[in-house]
PDB file of N, CA, C, O and CB in Angstrom:
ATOM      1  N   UNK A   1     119.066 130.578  70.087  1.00  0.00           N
ATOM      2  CA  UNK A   1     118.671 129.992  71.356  1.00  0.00           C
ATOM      3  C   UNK A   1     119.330 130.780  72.491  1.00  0.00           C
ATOM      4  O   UNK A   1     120.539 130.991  72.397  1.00  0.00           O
ATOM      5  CB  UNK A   1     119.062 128.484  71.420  1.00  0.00           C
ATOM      6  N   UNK A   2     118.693 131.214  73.499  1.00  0.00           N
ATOM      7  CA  UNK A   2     119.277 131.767  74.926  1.00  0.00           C
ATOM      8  C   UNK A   2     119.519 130.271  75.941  1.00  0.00           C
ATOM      9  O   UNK A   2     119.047 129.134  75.973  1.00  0.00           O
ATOM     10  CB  UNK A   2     117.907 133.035  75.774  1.00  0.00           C
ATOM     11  N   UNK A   3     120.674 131.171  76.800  1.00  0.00           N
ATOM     12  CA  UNK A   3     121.061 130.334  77.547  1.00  0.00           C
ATOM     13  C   UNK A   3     121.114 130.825  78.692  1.00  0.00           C
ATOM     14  O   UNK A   3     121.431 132.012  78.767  1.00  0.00           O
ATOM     15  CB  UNK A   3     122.022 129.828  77.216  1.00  0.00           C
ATOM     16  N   UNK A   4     120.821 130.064  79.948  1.00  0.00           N
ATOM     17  CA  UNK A   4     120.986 130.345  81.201  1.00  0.00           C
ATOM     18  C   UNK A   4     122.221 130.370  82.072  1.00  0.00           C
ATOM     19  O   UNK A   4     123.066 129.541  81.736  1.00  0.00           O
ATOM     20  CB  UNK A   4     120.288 129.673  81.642  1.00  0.00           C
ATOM     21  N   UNK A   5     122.535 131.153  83.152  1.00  0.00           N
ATOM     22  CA  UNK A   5     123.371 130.372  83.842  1.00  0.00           C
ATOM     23  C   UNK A   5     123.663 130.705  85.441  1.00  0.00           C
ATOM     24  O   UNK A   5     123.658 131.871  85.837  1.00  0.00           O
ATOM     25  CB  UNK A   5     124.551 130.408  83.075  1.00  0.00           C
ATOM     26  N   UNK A   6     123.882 129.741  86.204  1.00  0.00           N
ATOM     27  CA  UNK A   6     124.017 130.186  87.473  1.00  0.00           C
ATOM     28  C   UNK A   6     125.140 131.148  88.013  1.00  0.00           C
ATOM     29  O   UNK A   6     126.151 130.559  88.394  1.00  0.00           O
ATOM     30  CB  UNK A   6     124.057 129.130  88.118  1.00  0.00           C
ATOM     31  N   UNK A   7     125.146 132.145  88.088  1.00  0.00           N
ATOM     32  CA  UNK A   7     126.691 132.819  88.871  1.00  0.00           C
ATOM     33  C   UNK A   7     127.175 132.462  89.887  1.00  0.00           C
ATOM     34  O   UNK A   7     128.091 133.234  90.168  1.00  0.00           O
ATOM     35  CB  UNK A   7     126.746 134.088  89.277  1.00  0.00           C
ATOM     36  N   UNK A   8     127.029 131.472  90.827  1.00  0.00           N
ATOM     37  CA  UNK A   8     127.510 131.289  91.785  1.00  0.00           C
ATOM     38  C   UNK A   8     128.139 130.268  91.172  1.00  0.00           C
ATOM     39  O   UNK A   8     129.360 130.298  91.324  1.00  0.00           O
ATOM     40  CB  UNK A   8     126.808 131.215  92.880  1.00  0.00           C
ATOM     41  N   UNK A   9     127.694 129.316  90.490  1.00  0.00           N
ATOM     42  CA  UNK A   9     128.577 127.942  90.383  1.00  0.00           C
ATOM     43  C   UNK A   9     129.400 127.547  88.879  1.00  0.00           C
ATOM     44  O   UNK A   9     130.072 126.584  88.509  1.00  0.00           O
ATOM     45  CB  UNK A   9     127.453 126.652  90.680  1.00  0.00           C
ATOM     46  N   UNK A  10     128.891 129.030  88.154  1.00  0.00           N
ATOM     47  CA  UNK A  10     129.417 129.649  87.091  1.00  0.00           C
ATOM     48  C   UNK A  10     129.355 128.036  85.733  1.00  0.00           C
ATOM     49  O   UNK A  10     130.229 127.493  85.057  1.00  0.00           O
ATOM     50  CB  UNK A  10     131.238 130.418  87.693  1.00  0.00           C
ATOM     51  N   UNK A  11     127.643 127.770  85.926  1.00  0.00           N
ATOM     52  CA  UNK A  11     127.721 126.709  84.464  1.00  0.00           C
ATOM     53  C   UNK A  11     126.339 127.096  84.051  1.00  0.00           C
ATOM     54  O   UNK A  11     125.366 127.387  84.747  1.00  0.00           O
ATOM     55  CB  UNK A  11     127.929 124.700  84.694  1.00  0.00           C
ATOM     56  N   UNK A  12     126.518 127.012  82.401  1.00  0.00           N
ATOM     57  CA  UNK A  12     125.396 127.345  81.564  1.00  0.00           C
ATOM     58  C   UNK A  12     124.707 126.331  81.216  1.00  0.00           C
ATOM     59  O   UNK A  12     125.049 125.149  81.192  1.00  0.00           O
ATOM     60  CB  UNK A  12     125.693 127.973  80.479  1.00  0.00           C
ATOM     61  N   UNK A  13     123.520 126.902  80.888  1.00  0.00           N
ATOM     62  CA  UNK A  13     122.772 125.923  79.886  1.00  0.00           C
ATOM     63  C   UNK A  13     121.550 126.432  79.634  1.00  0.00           C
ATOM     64  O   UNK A  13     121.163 127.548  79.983  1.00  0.00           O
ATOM     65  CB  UNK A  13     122.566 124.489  80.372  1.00  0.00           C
ATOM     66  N   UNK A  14     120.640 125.235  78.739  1.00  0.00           N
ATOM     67  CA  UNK A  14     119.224 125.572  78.090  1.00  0.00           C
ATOM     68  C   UNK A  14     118.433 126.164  78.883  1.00  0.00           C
ATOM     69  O   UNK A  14     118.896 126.199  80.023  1.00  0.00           O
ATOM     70  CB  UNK A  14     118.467 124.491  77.626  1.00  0.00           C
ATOM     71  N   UNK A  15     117.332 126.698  78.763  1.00  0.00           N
ATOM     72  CA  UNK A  15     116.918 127.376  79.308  1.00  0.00           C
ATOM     73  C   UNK A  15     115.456 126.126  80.224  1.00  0.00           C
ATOM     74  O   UNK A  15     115.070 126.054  81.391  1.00  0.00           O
ATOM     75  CB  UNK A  15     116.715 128.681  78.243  1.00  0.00           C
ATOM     76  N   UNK A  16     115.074 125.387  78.985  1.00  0.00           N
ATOM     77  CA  UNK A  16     114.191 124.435  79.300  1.00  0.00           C
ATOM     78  C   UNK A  16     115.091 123.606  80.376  1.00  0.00           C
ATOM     79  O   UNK A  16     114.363 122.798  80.951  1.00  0.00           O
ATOM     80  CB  UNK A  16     113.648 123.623  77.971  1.00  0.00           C
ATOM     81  N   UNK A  17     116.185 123.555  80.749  1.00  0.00           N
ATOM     82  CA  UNK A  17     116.621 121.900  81.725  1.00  0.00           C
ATOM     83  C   UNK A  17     115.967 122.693  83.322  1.00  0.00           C
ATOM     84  O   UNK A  17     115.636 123.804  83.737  1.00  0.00           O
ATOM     85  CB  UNK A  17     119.215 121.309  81.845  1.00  0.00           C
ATOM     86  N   UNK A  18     116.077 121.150  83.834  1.00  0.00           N
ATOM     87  CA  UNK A  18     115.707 120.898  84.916  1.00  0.00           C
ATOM     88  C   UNK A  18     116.476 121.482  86.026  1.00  0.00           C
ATOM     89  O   UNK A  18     116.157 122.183  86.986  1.00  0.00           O
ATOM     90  CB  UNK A  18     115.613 119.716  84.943  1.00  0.00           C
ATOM     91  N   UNK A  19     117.684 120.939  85.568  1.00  0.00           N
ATOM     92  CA  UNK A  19     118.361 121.631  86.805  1.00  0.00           C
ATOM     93  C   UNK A  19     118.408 123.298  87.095  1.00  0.00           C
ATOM     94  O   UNK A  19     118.449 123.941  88.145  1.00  0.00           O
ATOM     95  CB  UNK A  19     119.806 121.204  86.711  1.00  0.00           C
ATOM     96  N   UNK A  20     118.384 123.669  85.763  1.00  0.00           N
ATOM     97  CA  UNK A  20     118.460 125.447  85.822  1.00  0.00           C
ATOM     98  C   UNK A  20     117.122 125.541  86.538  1.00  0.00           C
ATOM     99  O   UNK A  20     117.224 126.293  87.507  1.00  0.00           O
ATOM    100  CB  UNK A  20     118.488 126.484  84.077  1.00  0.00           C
ATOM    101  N   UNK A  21     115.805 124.994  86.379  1.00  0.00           N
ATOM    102  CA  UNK A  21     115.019 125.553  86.522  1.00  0.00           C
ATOM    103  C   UNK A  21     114.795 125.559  88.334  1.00  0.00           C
ATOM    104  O   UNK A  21     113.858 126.147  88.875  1.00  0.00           O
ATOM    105  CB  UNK A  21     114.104 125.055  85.553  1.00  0.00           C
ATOM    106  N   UNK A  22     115.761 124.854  89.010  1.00  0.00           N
ATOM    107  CA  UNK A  22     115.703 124.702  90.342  1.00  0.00           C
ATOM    108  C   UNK A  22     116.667 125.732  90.897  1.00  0.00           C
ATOM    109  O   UNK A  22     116.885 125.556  92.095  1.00  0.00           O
ATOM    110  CB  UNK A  22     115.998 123.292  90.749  1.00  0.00           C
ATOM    111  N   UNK A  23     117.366 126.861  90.297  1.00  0.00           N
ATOM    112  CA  UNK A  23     118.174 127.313  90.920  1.00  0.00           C
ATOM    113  C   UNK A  23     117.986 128.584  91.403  1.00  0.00           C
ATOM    114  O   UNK A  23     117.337 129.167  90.535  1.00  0.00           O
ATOM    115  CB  UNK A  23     119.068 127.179  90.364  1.00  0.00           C
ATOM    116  N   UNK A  24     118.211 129.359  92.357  1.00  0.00           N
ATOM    117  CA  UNK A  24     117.780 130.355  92.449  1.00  0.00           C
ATOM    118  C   UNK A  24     117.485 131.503  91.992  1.00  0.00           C
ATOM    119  O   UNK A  24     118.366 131.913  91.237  1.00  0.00           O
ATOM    120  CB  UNK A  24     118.020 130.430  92.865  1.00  0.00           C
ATOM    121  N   UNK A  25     116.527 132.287  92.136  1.00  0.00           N
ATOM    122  CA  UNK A  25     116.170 133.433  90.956  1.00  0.00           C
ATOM    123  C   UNK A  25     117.713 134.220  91.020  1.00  0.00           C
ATOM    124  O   UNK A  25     118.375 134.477  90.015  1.00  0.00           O
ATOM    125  CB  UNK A  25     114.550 134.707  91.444  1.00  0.00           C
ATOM    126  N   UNK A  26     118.108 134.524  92.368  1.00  0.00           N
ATOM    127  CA  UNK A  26     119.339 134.944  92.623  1.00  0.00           C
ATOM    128  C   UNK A  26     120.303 135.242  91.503  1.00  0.00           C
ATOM    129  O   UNK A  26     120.482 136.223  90.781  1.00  0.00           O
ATOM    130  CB  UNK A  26     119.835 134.076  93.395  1.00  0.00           C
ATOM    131  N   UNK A  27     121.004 133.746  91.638  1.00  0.00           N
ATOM    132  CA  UNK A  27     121.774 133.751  90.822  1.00  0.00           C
ATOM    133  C   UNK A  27     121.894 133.322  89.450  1.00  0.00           C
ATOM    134  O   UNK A  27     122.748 132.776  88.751  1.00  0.00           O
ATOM    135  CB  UNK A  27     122.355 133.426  91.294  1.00  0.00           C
ATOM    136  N   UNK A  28     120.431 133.882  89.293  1.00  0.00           N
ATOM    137  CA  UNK A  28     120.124 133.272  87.790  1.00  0.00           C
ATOM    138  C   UNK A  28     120.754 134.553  86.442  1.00  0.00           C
ATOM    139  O   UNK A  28     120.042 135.538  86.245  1.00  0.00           O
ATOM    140  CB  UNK A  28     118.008 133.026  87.670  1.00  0.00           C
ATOM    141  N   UNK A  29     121.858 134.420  85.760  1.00  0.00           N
ATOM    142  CA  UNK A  29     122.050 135.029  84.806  1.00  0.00           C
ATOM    143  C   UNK A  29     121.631 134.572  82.808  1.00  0.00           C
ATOM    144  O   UNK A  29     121.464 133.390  82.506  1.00  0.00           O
ATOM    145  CB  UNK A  29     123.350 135.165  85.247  1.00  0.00           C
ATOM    146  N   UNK A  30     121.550 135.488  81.925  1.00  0.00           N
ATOM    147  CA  UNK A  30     121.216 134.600  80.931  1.00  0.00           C
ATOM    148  C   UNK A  30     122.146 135.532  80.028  1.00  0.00           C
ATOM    149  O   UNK A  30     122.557 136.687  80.144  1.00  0.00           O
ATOM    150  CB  UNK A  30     119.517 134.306  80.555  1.00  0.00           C
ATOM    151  N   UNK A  31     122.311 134.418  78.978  1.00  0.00           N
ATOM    152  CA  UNK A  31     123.332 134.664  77.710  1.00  0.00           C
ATOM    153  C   UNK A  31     122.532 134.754  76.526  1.00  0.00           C
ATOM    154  O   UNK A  31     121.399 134.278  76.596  1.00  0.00           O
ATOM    155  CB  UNK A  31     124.448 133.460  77.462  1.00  0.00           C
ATOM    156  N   UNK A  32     122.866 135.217  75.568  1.00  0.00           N
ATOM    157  CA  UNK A  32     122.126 135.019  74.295  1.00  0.00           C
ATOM    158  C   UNK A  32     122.938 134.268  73.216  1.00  0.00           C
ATOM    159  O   UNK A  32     122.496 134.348  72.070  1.00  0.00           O
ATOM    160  CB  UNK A  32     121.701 136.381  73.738  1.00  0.00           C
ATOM    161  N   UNK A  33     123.742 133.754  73.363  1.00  0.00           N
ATOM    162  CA  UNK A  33     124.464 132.931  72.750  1.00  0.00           C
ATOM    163  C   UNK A  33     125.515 131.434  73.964  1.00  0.00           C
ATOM    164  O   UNK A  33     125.321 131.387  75.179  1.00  0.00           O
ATOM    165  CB  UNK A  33     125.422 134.158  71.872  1.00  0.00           C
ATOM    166  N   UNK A  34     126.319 130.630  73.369  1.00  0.00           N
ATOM    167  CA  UNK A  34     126.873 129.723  73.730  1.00  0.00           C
ATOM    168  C   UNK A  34     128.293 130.172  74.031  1.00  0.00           C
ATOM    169  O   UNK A  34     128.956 129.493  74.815  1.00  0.00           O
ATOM    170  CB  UNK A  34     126.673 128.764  72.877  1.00  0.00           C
ATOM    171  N   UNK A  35     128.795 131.213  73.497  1.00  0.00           N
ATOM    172  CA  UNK A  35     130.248 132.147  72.847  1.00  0.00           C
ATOM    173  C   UNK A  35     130.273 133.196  73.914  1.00  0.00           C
ATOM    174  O   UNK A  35     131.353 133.550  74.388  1.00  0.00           O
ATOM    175  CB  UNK A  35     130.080 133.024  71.026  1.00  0.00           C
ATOM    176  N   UNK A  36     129.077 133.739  74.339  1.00  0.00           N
ATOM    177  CA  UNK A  36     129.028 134.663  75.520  1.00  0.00           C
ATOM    178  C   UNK A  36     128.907 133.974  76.938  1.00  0.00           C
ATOM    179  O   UNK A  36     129.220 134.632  77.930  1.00  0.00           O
ATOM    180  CB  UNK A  36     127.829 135.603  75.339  1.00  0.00           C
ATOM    181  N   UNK A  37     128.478 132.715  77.063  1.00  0.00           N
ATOM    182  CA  UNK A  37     128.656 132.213  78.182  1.00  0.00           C
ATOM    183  C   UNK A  37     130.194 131.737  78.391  1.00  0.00           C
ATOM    184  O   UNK A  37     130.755 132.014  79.451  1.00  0.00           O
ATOM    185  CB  UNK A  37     127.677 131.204  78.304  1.00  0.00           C
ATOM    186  N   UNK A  38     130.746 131.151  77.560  1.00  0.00           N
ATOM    187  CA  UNK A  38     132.356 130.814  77.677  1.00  0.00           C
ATOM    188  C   UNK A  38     133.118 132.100  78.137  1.00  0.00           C
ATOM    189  O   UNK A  38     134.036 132.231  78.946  1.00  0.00           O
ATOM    190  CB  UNK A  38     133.037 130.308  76.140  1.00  0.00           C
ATOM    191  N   UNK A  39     132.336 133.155  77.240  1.00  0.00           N
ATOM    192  CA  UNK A  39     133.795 133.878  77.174  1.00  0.00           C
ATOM    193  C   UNK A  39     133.566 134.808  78.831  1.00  0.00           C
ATOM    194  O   UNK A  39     134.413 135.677  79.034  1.00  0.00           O
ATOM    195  CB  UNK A  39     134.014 135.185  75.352  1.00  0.00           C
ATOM    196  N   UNK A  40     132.516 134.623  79.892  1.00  0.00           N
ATOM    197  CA  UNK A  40     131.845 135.151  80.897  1.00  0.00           C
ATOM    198  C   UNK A  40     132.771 134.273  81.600  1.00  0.00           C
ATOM    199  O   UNK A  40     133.254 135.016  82.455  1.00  0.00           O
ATOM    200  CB  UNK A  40     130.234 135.108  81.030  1.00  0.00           C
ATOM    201  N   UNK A  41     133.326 133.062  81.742  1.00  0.00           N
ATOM    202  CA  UNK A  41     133.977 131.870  81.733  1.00  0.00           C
ATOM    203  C   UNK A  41     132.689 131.033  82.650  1.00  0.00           C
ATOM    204  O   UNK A  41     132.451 131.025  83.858  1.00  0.00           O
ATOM    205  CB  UNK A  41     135.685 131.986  82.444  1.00  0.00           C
ATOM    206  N   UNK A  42     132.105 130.451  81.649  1.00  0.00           N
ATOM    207  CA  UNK A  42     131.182 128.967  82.474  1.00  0.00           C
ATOM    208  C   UNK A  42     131.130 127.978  81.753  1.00  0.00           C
ATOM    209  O   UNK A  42     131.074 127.958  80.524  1.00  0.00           O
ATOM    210  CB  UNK A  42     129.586 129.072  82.844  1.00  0.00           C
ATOM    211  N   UNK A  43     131.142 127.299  82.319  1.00  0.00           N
ATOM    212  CA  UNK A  43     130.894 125.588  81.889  1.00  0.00           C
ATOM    213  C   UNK A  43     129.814 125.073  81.587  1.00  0.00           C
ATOM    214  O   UNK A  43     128.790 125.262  82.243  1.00  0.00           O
ATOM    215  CB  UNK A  43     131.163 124.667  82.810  1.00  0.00           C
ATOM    216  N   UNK A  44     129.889 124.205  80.352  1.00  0.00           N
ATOM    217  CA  UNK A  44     128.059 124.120  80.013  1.00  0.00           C
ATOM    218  C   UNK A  44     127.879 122.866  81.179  1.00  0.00           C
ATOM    219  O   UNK A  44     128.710 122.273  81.868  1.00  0.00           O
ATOM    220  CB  UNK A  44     127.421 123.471  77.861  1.00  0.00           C
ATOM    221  N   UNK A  45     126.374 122.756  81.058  1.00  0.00           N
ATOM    222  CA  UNK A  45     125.722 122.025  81.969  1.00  0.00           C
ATOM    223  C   UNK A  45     126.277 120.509  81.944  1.00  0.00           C
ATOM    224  O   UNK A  45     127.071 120.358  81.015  1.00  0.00           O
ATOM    225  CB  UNK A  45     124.238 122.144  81.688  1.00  0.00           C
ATOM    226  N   UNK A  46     126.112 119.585  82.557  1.00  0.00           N
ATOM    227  CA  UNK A  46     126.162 117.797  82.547  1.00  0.00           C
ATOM    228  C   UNK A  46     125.147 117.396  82.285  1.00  0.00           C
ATOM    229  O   UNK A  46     125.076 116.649  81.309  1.00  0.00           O
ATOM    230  CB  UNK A  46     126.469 116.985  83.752  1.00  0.00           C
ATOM    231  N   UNK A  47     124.063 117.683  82.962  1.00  0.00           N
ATOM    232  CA  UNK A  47     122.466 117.466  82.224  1.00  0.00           C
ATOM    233  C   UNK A  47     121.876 117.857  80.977  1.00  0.00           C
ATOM    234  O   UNK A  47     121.403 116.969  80.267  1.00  0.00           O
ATOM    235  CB  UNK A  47     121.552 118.038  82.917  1.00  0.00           C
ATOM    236  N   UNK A  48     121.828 119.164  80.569  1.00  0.00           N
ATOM    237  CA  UNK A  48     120.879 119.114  79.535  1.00  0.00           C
ATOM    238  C   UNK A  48     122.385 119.513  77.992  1.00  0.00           C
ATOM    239  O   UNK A  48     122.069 119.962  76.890  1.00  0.00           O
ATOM    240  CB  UNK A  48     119.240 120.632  79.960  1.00  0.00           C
ATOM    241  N   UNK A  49     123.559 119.252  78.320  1.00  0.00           N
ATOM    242  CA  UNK A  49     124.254 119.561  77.118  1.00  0.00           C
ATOM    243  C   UNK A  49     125.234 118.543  77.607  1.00  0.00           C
ATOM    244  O   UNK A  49     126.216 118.995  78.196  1.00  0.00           O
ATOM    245  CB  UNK A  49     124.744 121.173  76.761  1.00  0.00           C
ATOM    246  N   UNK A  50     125.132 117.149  77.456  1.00  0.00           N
ATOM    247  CA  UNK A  50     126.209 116.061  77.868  1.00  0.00           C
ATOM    248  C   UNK A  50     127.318 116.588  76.990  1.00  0.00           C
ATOM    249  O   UNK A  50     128.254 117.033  77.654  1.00  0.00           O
ATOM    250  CB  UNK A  50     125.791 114.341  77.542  1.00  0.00           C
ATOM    251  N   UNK A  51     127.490 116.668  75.547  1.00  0.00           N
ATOM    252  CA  UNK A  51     128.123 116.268  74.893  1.00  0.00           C
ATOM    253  C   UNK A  51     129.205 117.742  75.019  1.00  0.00           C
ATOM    254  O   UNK A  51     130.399 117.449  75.075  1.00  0.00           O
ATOM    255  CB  UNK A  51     127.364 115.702  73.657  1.00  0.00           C
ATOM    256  N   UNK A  52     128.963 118.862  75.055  1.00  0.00           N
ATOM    257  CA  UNK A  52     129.319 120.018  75.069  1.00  0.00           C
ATOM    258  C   UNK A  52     130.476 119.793  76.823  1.00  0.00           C
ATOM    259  O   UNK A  52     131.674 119.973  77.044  1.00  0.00           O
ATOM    260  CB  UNK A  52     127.711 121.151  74.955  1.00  0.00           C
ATOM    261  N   UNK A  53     129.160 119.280  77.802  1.00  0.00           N
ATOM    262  CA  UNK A  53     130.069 118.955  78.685  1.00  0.00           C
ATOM    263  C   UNK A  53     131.256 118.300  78.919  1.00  0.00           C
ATOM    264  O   UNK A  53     132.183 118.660  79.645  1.00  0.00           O
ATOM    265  CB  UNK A  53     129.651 118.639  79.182  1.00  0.00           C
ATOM    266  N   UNK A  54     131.100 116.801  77.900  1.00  0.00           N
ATOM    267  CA  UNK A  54     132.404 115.802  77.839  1.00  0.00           C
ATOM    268  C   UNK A  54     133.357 116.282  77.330  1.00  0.00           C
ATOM    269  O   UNK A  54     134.499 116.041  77.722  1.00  0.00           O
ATOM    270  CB  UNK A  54     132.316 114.621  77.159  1.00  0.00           C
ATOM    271  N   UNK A  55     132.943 117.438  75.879  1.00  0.00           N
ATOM    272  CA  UNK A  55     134.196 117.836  75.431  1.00  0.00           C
ATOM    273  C   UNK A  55     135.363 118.970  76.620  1.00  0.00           C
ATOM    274  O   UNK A  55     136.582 118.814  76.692  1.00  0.00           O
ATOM    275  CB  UNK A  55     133.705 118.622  73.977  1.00  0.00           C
ATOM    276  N   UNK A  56     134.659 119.907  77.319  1.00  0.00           N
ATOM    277  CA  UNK A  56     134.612 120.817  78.276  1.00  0.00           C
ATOM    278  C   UNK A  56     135.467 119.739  79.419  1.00  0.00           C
ATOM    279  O   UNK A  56     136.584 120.097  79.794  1.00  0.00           O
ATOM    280  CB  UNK A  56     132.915 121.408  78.625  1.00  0.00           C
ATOM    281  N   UNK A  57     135.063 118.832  79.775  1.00  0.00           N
ATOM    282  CA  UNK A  57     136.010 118.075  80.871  1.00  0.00           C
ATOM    283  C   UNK A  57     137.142 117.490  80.360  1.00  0.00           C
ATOM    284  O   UNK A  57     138.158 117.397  81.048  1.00  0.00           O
ATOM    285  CB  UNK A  57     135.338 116.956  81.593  1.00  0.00           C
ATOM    286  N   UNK A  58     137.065 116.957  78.874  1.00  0.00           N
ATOM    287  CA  UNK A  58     138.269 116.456  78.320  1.00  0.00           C
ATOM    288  C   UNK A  58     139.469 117.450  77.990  1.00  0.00           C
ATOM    289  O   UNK A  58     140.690 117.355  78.110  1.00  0.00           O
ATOM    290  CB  UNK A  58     137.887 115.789  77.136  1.00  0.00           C
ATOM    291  N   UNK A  59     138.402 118.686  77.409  1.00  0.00           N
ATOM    292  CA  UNK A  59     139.930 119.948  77.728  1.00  0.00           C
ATOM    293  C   UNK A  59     140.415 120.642  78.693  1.00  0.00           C
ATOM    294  O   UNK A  59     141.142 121.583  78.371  1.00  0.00           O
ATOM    295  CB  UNK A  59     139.956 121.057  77.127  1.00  0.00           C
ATOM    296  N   UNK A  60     140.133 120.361  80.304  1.00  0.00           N
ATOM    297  CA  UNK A  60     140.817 121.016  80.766  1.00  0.00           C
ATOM    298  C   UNK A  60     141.471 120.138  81.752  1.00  0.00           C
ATOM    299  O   UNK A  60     142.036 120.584  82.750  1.00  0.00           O
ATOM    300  CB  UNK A  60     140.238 122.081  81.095  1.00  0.00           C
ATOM    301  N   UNK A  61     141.358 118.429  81.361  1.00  0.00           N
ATOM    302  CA  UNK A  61     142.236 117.780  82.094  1.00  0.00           C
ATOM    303  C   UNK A  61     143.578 117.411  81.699  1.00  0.00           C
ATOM    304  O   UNK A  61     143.787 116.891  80.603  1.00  0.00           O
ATOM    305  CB  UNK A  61     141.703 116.834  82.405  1.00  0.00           C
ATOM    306  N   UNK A  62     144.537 117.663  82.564  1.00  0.00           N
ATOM    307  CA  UNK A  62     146.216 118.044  82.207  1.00  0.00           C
ATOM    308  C   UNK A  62     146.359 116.545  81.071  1.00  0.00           C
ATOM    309  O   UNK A  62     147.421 116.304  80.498  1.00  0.00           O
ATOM    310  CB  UNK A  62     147.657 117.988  84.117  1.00  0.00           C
TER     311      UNK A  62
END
């Protein structure tokens, strides 16, 4: 699966969600994996990857 992601606000995700699909061509970058967007450092989406997200907010609060 490819993944999208915005560079300005530096968070990934599916390629099908909604919110990616509103963002500008601009700053539209894409990953081909989940491992290359982290390691680019972005945050998966809140919309179309909740669960990826909850874990992602639970590790980087002190």
């Amino acid at each position: 699966m490819a993944f999208a992601g915005n560079s300005k606000l530096r968070i990934y995700g599916k390629l099908s969600c909604t919110s990616g699909k509103r963002m500008k061509r601009e700053n539209r970058v894409f990953f081909r994996s989940e491992k290359e967007a982290i390691e680019n450092g972005f945050r998966p989406c809140e919309h179309c990857m909740k669960e990826k997200y909850k874990q992602w907010i639970y590790s980087t609060k002190p």
